[in-house]
C-alpha positions as CSV (number, residue, x, y, z in Angstrom):
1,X,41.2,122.2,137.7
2,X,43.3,119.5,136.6
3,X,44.3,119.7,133.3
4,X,43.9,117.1,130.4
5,X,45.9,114.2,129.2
6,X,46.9,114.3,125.7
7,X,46.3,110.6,125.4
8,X,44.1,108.1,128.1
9,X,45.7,104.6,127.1
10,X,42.6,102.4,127.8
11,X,43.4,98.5,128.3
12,X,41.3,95.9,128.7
13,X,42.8,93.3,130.8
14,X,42.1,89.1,130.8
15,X,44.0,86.3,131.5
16,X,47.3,87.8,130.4
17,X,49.8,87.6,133.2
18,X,52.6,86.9,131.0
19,X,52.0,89.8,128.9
20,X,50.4,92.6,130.8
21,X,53.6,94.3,132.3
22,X,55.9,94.3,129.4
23,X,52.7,96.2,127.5
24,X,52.4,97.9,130.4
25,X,55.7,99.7,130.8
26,X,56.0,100.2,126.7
27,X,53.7,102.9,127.3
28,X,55.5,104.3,130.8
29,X,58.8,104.1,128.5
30,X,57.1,106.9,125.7
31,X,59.3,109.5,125.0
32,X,56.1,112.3,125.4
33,X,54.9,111.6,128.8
34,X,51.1,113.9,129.3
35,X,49.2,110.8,129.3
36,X,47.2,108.2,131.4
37,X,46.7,104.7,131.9
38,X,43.5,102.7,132.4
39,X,43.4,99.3,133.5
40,X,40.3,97.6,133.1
41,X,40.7,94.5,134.9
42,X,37.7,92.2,133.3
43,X,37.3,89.8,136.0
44,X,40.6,88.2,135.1
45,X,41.0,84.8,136.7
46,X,44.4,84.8,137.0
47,X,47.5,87.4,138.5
48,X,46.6,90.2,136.1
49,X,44.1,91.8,139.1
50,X,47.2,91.8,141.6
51,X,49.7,93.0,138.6
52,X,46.9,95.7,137.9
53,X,47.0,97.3,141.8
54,X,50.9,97.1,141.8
55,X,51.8,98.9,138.9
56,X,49.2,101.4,139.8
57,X,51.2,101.5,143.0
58,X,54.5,101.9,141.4
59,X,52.9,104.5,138.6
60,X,51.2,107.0,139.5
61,X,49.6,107.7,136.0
62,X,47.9,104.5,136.0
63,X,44.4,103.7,137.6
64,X,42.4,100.6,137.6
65,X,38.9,99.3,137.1
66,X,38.0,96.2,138.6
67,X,35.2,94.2,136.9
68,X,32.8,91.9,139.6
69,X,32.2,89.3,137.1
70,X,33.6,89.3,133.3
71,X,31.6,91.3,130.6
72,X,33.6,91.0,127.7
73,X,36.1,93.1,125.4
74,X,34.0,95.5,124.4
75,X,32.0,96.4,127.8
76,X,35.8,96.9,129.3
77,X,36.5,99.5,126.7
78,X,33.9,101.1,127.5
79,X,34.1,101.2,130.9
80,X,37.6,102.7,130.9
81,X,36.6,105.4,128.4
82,X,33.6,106.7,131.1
83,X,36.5,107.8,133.3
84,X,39.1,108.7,130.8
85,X,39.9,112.7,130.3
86,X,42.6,113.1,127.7
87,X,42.2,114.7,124.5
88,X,42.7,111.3,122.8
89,X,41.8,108.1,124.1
90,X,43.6,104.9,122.4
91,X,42.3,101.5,123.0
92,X,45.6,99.4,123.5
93,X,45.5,95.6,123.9
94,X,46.8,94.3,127.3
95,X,49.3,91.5,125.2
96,X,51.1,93.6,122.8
97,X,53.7,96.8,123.3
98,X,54.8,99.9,121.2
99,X,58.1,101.1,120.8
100,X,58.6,104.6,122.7
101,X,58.2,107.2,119.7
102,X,54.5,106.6,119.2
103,X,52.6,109.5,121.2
104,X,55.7,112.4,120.6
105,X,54.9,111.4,116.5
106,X,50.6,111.7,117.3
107,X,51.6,114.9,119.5
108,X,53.6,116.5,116.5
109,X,51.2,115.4,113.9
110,X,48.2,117.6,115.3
111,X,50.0,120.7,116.2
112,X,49.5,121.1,112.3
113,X,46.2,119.3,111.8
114,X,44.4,119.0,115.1
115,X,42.4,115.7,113.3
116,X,39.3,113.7,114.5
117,X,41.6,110.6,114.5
118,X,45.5,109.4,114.3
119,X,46.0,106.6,112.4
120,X,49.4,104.4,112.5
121,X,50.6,101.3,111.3
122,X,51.5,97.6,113.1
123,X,54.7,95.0,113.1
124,X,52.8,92.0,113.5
125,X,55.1,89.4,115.0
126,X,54.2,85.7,114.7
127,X,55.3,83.3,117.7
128,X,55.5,79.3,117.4
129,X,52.8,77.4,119.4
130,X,56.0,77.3,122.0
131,X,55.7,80.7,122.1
132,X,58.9,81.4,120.3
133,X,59.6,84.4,117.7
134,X,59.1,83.3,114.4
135,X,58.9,86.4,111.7
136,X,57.9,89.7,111.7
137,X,55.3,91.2,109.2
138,X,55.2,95.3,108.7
139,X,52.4,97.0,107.5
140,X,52.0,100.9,107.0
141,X,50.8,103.5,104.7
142,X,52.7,107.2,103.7
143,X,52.8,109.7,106.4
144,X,49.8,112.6,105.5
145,X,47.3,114.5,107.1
146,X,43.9,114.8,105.5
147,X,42.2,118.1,105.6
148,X,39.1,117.3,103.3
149,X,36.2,115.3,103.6
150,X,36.3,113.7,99.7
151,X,40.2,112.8,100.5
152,X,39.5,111.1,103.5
153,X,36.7,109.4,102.4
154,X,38.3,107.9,99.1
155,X,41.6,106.9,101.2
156,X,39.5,104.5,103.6
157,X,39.0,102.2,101.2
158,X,42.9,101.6,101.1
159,X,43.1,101.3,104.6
160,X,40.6,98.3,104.3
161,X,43.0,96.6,101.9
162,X,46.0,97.2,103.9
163,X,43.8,95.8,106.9
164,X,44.6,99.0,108.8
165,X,40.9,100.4,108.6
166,X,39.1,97.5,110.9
167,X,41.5,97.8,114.1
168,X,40.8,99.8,117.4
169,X,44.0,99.7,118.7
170,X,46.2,101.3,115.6
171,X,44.1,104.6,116.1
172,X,43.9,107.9,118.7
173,X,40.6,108.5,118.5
174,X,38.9,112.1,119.9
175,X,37.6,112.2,122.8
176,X,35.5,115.2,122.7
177,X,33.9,114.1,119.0
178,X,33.8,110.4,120.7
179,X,31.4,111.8,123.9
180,X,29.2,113.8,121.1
181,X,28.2,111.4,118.9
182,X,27.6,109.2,122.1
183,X,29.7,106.1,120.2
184,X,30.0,103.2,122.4
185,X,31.2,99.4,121.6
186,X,28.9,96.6,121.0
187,X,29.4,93.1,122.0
188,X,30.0,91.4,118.7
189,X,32.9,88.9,118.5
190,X,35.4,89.2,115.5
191,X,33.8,92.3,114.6
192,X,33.6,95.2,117.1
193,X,36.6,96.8,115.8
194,X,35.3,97.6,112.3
195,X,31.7,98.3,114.0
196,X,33.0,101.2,115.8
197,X,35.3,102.7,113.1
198,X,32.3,102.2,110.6
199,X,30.1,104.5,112.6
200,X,33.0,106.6,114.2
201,X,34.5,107.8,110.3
202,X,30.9,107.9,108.6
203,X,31.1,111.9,109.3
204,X,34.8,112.9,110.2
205,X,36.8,115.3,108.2
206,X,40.2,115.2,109.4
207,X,42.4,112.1,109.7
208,X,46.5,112.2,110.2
209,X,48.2,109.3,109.1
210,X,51.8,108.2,110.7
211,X,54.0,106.0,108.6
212,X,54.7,103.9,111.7
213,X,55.3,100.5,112.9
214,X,56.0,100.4,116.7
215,X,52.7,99.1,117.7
216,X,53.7,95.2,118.1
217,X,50.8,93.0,116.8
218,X,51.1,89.9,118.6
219,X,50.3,86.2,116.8
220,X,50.4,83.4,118.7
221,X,50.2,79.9,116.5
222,X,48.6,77.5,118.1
223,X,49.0,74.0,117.5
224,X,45.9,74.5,114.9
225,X,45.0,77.9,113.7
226,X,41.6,76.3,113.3
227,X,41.5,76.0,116.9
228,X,39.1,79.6,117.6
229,X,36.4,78.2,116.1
230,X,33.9,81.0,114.9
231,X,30.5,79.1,114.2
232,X,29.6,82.9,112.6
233,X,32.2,83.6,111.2
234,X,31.1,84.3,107.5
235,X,27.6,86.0,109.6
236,X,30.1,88.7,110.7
237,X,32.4,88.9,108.2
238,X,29.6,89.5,105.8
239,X,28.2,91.7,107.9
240,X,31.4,93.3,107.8
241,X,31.6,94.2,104.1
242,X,28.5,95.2,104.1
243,X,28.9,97.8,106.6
244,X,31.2,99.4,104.3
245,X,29.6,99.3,101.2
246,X,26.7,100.8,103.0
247,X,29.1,103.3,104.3
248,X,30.6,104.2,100.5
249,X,26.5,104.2,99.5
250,X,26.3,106.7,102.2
251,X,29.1,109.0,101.2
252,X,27.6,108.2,97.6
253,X,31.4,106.8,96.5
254,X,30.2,103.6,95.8
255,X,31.8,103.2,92.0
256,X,32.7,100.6,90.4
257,X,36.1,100.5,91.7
258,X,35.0,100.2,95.1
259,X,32.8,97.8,94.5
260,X,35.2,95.6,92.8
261,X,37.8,96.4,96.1
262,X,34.7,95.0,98.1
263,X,34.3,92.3,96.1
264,X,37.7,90.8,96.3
265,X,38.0,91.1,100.0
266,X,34.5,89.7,100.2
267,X,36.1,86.4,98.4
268,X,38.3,86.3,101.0
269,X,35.9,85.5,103.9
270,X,34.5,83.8,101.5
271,X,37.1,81.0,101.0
272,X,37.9,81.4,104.9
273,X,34.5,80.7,105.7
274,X,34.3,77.3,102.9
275,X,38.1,76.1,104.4
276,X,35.9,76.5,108.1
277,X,32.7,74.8,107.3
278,X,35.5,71.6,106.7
279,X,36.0,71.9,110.2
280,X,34.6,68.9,112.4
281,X,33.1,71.3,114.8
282,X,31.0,73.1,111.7
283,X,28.9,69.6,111.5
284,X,28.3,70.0,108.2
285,X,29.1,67.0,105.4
286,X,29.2,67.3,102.1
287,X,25.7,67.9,100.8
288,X,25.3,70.7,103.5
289,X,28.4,72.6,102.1
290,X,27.2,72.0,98.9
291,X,23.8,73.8,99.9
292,X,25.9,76.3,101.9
293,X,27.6,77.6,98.4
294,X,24.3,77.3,96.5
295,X,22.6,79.9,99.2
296,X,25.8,81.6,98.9
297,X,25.5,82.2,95.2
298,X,22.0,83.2,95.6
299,X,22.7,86.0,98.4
300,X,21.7,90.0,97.5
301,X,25.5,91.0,98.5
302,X,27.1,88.7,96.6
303,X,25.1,89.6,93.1
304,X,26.2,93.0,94.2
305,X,29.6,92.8,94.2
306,X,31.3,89.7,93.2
307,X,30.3,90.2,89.1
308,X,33.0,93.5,90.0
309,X,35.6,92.0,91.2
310,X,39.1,92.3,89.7
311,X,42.4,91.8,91.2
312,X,46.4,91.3,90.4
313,X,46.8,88.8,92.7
314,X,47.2,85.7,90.9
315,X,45.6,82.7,93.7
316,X,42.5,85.9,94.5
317,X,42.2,85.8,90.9
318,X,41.3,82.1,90.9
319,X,39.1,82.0,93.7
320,X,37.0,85.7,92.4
321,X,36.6,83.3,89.0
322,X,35.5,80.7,90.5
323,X,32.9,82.7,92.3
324,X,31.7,85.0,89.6
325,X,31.2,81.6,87.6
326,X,29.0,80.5,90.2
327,X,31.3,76.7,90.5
328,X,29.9,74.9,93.0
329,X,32.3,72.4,92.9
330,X,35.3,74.3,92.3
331,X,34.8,76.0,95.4
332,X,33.9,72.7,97.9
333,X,37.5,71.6,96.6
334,X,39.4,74.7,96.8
335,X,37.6,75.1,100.3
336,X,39.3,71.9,101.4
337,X,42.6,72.6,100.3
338,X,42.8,75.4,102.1
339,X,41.4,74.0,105.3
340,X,43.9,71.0,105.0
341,X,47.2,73.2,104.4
342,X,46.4,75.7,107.2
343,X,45.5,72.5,109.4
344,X,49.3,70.5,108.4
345,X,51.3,73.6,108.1
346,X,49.7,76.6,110.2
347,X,53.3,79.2,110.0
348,X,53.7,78.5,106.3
349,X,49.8,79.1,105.7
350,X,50.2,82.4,107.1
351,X,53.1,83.6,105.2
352,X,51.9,82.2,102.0
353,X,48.3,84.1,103.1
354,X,50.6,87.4,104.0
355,X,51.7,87.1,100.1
356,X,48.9,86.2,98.1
């Protein structure tokens, strides 16, 4: 019998020709090699099928899925994790790369905590609408491995606000524990990331952390980071929070505190969603936004948290007053500022948004 992988690297792959090899052979270049490759190609309508069948050509770790007709992000990761067999499987995007010390630091960190899930950190790199490197952005937490329930519980929190929590593809998850609990991806844009981990941590004890950044998180300006238009993009993203809080209700660590850490990231989707409904494409004028923040202030999730909020940050400070004061007006105007500085001055926005 052949033996197990420690890792199956699944990757979904769409209309990414330009990308695809580079992330590719990141992963042949790891310095720990028991691992396999997945290639789901989704249908892609451009080279990425014939890159697929030559690098599985060239590599013999690597095997391909062909899709007849596209299904979507989430249906591809599921599709590569019905034939993967490692003890880990990792979800890696097909546009992105990691630096070659990632899976020997995962192998080290479970020969003294085998956990349910490995957790790392990101460099997101920003490109111009050219496609040319702008800045880099690092994000992390401290190296530890989490034995207890109640420790790992409380620490997710903090992964929310360091925006590590809500990603698939900064995480090993286990296979075994995956198969068991018979977790699968949903089709639900902007949020099946945080979906999965929601249900996938709700009973997990064990969780190793690695204070590493060689997963590189590509962003690609376009000429208008409005451009993706979501029209449910506050739907989800409230959906979102509220997944957690009912996940802190459930582990009945719902304090305060937490509340008032949902409650500021909360305003943030908040004043993302107001700068979007500015947005020709939203169709909504004036009166309609107006009504939009009056339903807001009226919504059971917002009552619940909001009135908690507290934060250091001086411009979240602003916007979580504004909100707990129920401004109408205050928060059509901020709304449009923001809209009309991430529409003139997209790189700037998101550096100014990185520090806030």
């Amino acid at each position: 019998m052949e033996s197990k992988p420690f890792i199956s690297v699944v990757m979904p792959v769409y209309n990414v020709e330009k990308y695809l090899e580079k992330a590719v052979l990141s992963v042949m270049k790891q310095t720990m090699k028991d691992f396999e490759i997945i290639l789901v190609d989704d249908c892609s309508p451009d080279k990425c099928p014939e890159i697929c069948n030559r690098l599985s050509q060239e590599y013999p770790k690597i095997r391909v899925i062909h899709h007849q007709k596209n299904k979507g992000l989430s249906e591809a990761r599921n599709s590569g994790m019905e034939i993967a067999r490692g003890k880990y499987i990792w979800f890696m995007d097909s546009d992105d790369y990691v630096e070659n010390g990632l899976f020997e630091r995962a192998y080290d960190s479970v020969k003294s905590n085998p956990a349910k899930v490995i957790l790392f950190g990101l460099t997101e790199d920003y490109y111009t609408a050219q496609d040319q490197f702008h800045h880099s952005v690092q994000i992390k937490d401290k190296a530890y491995n989490y034995c207890n329930v109640d420790e790992l519980r409380k620490k997710v929190i903090e992964l929310e606000q360091k925006t590590l929590y809500g990603y698939a593809w900064n995480k090993f998850y286990d296979l075994n524990y995956l198969r068991s609990i018979q977790l699968k991806y949903e089709k639900i844009t902007l949020i099946e990331d945080i979906l999965f981990n929601v249900q996938y941590f709700m009973d997990i004890d064990t969780m190793n952390v690695l204070d590493y950044c060689g997963y590189h998180y590509n962003k690609r300006m376009d000429q208008s980071l409005t451009s993706k238009f979501v029209p449910e993009y506050y739907k989800l993203h409230h959906k979102r929070i509220e997944m957690i809080y009912h996940q802190y209700q459930y582990w009945n660590l719902c304090t305060d505190e937490i509340r008032g850490i949902l409650a500021a990231l909360y305003t943030r989707y908040i004043f993302s969603a107001l700068q979007r409904n500015c947005d020709k494409r939203a169709k909504l004028n004036y009166k309609k936004r107006k009504d939009w923040v009056k339903r807001l202030y009226k919504d059971k999730l917002f009552n619940e948290l909001i009135p908690y909020g507290k934060t250091d940050a001086k411009l979240l400070k602003v916007l979580l007053v504004i909100l707990q004061k129920k401004q109408v007006t205050g928060a059509l105007i901020l709304g449009r500022c923001i809209f009309i500085c991430k529409e003139k001055l997209p790189m700037i926005f998101s550096i100014a948004k990185q520090k806030r």
